[in-house]
Structure formats: C-alpha cells, structure tokens
C-alpha positions in Angstrom: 0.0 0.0 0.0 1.3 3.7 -1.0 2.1 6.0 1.6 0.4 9.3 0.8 3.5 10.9 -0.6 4.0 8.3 -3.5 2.3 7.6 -7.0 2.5 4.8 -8.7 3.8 4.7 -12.5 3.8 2.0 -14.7 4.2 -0.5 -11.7 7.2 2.0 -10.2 6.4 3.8 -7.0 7.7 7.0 -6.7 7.8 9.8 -4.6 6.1 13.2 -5.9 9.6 15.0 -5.2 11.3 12.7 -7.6 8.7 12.9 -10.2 8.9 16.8 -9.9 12.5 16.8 -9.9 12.4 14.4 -13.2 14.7 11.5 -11.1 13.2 8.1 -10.9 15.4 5.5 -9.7 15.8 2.8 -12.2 14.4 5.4 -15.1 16.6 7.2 -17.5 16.2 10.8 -16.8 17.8 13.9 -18.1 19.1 16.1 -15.3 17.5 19.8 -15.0 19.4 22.3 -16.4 20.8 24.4 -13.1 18.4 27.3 -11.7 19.5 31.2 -11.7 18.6 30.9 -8.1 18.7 27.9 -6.0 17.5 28.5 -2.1 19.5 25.9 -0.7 23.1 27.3 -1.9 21.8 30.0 1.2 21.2 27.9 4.1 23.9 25.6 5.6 23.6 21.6 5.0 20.8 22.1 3.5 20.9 18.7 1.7 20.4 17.2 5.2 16.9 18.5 5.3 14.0 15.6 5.0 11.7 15.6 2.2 9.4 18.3 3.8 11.8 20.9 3.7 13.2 20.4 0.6 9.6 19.9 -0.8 9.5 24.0 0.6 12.7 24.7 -1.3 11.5 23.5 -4.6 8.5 25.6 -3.9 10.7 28.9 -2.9 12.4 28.0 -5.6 9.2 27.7 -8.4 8.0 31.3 -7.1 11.1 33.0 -7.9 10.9 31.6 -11.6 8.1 32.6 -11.6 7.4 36.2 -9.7 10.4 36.8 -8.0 11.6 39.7 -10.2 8.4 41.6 -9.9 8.2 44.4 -7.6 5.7 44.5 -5.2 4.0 47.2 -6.5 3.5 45.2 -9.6 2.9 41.7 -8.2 0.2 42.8 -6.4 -1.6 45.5 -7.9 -1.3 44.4 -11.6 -4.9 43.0 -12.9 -5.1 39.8 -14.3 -5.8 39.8 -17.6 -2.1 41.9 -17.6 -0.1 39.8 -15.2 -0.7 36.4 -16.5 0.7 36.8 -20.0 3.8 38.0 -18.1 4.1 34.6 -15.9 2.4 32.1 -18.6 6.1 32.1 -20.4 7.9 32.0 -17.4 5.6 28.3 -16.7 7.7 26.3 -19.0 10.8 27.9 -17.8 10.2 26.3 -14.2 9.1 23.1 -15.9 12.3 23.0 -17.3 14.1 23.0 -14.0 12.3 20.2 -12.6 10.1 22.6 -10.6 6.4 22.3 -12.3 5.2 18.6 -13.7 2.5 19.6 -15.4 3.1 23.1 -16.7 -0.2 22.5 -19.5 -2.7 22.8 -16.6 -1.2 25.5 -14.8 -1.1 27.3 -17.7 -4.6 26.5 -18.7 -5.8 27.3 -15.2 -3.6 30.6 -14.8 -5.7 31.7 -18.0 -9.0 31.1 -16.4 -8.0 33.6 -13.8 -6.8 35.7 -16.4 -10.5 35.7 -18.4 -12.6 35.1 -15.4 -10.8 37.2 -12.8 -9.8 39.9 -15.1 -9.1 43.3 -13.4 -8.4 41.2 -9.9 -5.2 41.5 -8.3 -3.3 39.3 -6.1 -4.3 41.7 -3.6 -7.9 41.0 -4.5 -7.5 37.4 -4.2 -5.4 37.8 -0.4 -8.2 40.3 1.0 -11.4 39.8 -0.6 -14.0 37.2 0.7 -14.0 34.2 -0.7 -17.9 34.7 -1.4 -16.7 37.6 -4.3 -15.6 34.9 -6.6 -17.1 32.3 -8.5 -17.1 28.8 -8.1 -14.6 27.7 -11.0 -12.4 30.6 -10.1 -12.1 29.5 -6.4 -11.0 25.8 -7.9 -8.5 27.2 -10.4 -7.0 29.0 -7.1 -7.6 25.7 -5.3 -6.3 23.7 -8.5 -2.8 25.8 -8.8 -2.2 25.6 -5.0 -2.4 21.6 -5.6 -0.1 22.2 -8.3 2.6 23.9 -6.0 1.5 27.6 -7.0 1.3 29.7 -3.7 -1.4 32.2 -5.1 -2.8 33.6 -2.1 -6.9 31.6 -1.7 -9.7 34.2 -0.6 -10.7 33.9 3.1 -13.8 32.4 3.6 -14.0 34.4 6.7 -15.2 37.5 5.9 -14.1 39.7 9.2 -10.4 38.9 7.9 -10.6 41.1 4.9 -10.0 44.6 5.8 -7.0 43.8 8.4 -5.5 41.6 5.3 -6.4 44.7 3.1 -4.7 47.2 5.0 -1.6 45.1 5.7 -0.8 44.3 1.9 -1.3 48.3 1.1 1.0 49.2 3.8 3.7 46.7 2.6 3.5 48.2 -0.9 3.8 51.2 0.7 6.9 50.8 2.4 8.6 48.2 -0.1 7.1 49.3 -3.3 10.6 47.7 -5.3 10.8 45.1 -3.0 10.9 41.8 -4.7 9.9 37.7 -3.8 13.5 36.9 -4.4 14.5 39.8 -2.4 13.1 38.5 1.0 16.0 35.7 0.4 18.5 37.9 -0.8 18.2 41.4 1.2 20.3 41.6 4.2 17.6 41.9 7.3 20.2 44.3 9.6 20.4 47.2 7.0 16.6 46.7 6.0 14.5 49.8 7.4 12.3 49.0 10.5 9.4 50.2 8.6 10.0 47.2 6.3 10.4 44.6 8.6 7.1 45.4 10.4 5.2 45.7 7.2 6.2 42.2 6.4 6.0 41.0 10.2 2.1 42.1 9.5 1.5 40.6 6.5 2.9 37.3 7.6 0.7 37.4 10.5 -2.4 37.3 8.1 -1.1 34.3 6.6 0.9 36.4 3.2 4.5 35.1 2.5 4.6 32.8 6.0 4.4 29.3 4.6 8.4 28.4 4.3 10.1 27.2 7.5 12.8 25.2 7.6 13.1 24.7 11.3 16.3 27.0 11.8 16.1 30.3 13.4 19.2 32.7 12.4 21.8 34.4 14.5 23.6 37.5 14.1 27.3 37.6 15.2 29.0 41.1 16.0 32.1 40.9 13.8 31.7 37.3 12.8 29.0 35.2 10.2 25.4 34.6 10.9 24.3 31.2 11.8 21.4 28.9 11.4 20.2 27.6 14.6 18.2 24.6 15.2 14.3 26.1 15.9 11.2 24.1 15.4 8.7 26.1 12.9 11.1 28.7 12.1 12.7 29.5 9.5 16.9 30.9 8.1 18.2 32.2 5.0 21.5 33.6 4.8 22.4 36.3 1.8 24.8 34.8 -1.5 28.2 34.8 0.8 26.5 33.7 4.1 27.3 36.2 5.9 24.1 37.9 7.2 20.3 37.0 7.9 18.3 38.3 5.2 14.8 40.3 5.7 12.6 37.1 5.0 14.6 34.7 8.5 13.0 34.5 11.3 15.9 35.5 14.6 17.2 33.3 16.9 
C-alpha cells in the first residue's frame, strides 16, 4: 500500500519530489538544467533536510521563476488579464528546472484567472472574501495551489478582509521595489524598520509565511550569521553567508 506521498507509475512507486524533480530510480532521466537561483546554496547543510523541507525549497524555488523579479507594486496591484501573459512564459521555464510537472494545466488554469478574474489582483485574491468569486475561479486558485503555485486563496471568513487589506497596502507602501526573491537575498540588519514590520504584519495574516525550515538565524557582531536549530522557524543567509536576510526568522 502507497504511503500518501507516493504515486504509482507504470508499476514504479515514486515519490512526488522525484517525479517533480524528473529523477526516478531505475528510469533514465535527463538532469534539470541548473536554476538562476537555487535556495539551498543560502542555508547551511541544507541537503540534510527531509523531504518536507526540501519539498518547501522546490517551492521557494518555483515562485522566484516565476514572480520573484516583480516588484511588489506590480505583483500585487497588476490586474489579471495583464499579469498572467507575463508569468504564462515563465511556466515552462520552471518546468524545465524540474520545478512544475504539469506546466499545461497550470497554464490553462492561470488563464482562467486571467479571463474570469480579469481586473483582480493578487491583492484582491489575499483580501477579498472568498464569497466575491465564483465557483470555478475558487477551484482554479484551489487547483494551482495543488499544483505547487502559492497564489494567495480568498478567506472564507469574511471579518479577515479589511486587516489583510490594510496590511498588503502598507507593505507596498513601504517596499514598493521590494521583490519575492529579495526577501532571500536582502540583508535583514540594514533593512528599514518600517519594512520589517510591514512584512512581520502581512505574515501574520497568513501572506508570504508558509516556508520554514526549522532553523532560526543568528547574528554575530564581527563574525557570520548562523542557522540555529528552531522548530517552525525559518533561516536564509544572503549569496556569501554572511548575514540574515529580511525574510529569516531571529534566533
């Protein structure tokens, strides 16, 4: 009997990681070409992490193909039917990493959004109730979640919106050219306080808080950062490991 995390193919059993990363043991399989920006390079054994973690690595990974260049006043303001032919392309760019296995029906359900969901925004879909949108719209968010998408799903609880509202406005705000890939890359100690509480907020209501990868990170006076063991949390150092960057959570 499978465990939950395995499919079976052609009378293999395989994990989901391996069949998103193209390597099945036993199958001939091309390797991925290598990715402009690989999470992992910025936190410390990394490849020791079980399949949980590095299930929330491939999925860092897939958003920065995918949004991380866009600047936050763009990722979350720009409507639809405008921001989806700017991430369709970049779908079968991530497939080719290894990162999406079926980049046809994300693509096919990123353009429902795109015709159904026009002029809504990402900030729409993060602070309006879920009630606001039809039926097949709310399974196409459903659908790309289940295909390792992280679009934010409407709340179905209504008295969430306006605090979720308010906190995405003030983050674009205060971090208008902030990027997704930034929140790995940006140093956290030269980051302006009114950053770091705008994102502190937004996390709170549930917006860029899903990675953890049970390591908390400590600043040294004069010496590197370091990743610390801590359950639920999370540490990313910047390219030459020196610092915690905005997006770690301190030791």
């Amino acid at each position: 009997m499978k465990n939950n995390d395995e499919i079976g193919i052609g009378g293999l059993s395989v994990t989901r990681r391996a069949l998103i990363v193209g390597t099945i043991v036993g199958a001939d399989s091309l390797a991925a070409p290598q990715l402009p920006f690989d999470v992992r390079t910025h936190v410390p054994n990394s490849a020791q992490d079980d399949a949980c973690i590095q299930c929330i690595y491939d999925t860092i990974n897939r958003m920065v193909v995918l949004i991380g260049d866009l600047p936050f006043n763009q990722l979350f303001t720009q409507p639809m039917k405008e921001f989806v032919p700017v991430v369709r392309p970049r779908i079968l760019t991530a497939a080719s990493f290894g990162l999406i296995a079926h980049p046809d029906q994300v693509t096919t359900l990123a353009d429902i959004l795109a015709q159904q969901a026009s002029l809504s925004t990402i900030s729409d879909f993060f602070a309006s109730p879920r009630s606001s949108f039809s039926a097949q719209i709310v399974s196409a968010f459903i659908a790309l979640r289940r295909q390792g998408i992280r679009i934010p799903v409407p709340p179905s609880d209504s008295a969430l919106t306006q605090d979720r509202r308010e906190a995405v406005t003030q983050m674009i705000s205060v971090a208008p050219t902030l990027t997704f890939e930034g929140l790995f890359t940006t140093v956290k100690e030269t980051t302006p306080e009114p950053i770091i509480a705008a994102l502190t907020t937004l996390q709170r209501f549930g917006l860029l808080a899903w990675f953890k990868n049970d390591r908390c990170c400590h600043g040294h006076v004069g010496a590197a950062a370091t990743c610390e063991f801590a359950e639920g949390k999370l540490c990313i150092l910047d390219g030459e490991q020196l610092h915690c960057t905005l997006i770690s959570d301190e030791c």
